[in-house]
Each structure stands twice: as C-alpha cells, then as structure tokens.
C-alpha positions as CSV (number, residue, x, y, z in Angstrom):
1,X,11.1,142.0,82.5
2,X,10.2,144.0,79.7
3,X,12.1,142.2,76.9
4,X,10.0,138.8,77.8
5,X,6.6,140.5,77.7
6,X,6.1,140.8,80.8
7,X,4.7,144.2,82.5
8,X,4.4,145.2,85.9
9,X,2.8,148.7,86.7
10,X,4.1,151.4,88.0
11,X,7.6,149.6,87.6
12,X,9.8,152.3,86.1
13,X,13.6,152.3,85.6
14,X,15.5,155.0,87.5
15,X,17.8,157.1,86.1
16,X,20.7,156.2,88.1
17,X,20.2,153.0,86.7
18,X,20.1,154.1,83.0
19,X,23.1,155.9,83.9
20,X,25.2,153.2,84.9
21,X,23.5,151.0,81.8
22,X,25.0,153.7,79.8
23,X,28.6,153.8,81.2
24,X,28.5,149.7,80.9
25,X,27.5,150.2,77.6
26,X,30.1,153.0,76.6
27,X,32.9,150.3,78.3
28,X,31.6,147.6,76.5
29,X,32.7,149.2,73.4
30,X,35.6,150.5,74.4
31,X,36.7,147.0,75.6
32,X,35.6,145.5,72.2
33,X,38.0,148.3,70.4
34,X,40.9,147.3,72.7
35,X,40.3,143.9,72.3
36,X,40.1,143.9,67.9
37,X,43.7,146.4,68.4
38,X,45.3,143.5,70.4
39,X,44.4,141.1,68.1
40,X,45.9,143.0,65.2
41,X,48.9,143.5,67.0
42,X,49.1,140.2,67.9
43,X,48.7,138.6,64.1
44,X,51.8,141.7,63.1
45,X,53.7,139.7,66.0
46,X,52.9,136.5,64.6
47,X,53.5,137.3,61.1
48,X,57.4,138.9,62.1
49,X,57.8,135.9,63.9
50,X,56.9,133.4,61.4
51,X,59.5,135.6,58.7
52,X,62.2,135.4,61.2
53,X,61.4,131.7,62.0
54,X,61.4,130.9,58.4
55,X,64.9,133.0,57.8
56,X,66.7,130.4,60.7
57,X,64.7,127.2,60.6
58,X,67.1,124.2,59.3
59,X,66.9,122.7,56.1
60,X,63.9,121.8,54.6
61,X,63.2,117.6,54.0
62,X,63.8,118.5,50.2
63,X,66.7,120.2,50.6
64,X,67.9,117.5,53.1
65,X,67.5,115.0,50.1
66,X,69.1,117.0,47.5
67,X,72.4,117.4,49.6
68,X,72.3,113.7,50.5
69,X,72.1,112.4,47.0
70,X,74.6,115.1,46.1
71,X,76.7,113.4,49.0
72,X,75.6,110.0,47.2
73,X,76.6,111.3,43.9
74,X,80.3,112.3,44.8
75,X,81.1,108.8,46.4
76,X,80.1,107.3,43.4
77,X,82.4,109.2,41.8
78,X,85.1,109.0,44.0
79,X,84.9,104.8,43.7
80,X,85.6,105.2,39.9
C-alpha cells in the first residue's frame, strides 16, 4: 500500500511479518547464488562436451572433398 502512495492510519507492519520478509529475502539471494553456480557449471559441461564432441565428430565437408578428389586423382592416374 505504501509503495503506490497510498496511506492508511494506524496500519503498521508487524514484526513477524518483517521477519518472514527478511528470511524470503535472505532465500531469494541464496537461490539467485545457486542458480548463477549452476549456470557456470553447466557452460564447463557444455564446453567439455563440445571438446569431446569435436575430438569424435566425422569428417568435416572439406575434408570430405579433399579425400574424394584425392580418390578422383588416383583413378586418373590409374587409367594412364
């Protein structure tokens, strides 16, 4: 009530309830630490994942082309 100007006397917040706004508060940060540490750990997984991927994935199309003119190459040769 009191953020959109509004005022009401004698209204006063307990202190139970500025207790609990308090622990809500408290686990509201703690949640947003968790959450920017999972996120880190989660881009490190990535990342090793994406190195390991890129030490097995097949062939890229370059490479592909090379060995087929390579292959291209040698029959040519072979013919003469």
């Amino acid at each position: 009530m009191e953020q959109s100007g509004g005022t009401v006397s004698g209204l006063k917040e307990s202190k139970s309830a500025e207790r609990l706004s308090r622990k809500v508060s408290k686990m509201i940060g703690q949640m947003d630490l968790a959450v920017k540490d999972l996120a880190a750990q989660k881009a490190a997984l990535m990342d090793d994942i994406k190195a390991r991927e890129g030490s097995v994935q097949e062939p890229s199309a370059q490479e592909k082309d090379e060995a087929s003119r390579k292959q291209i190459l040698e029959q040519i040769s072979e013919k003469r």
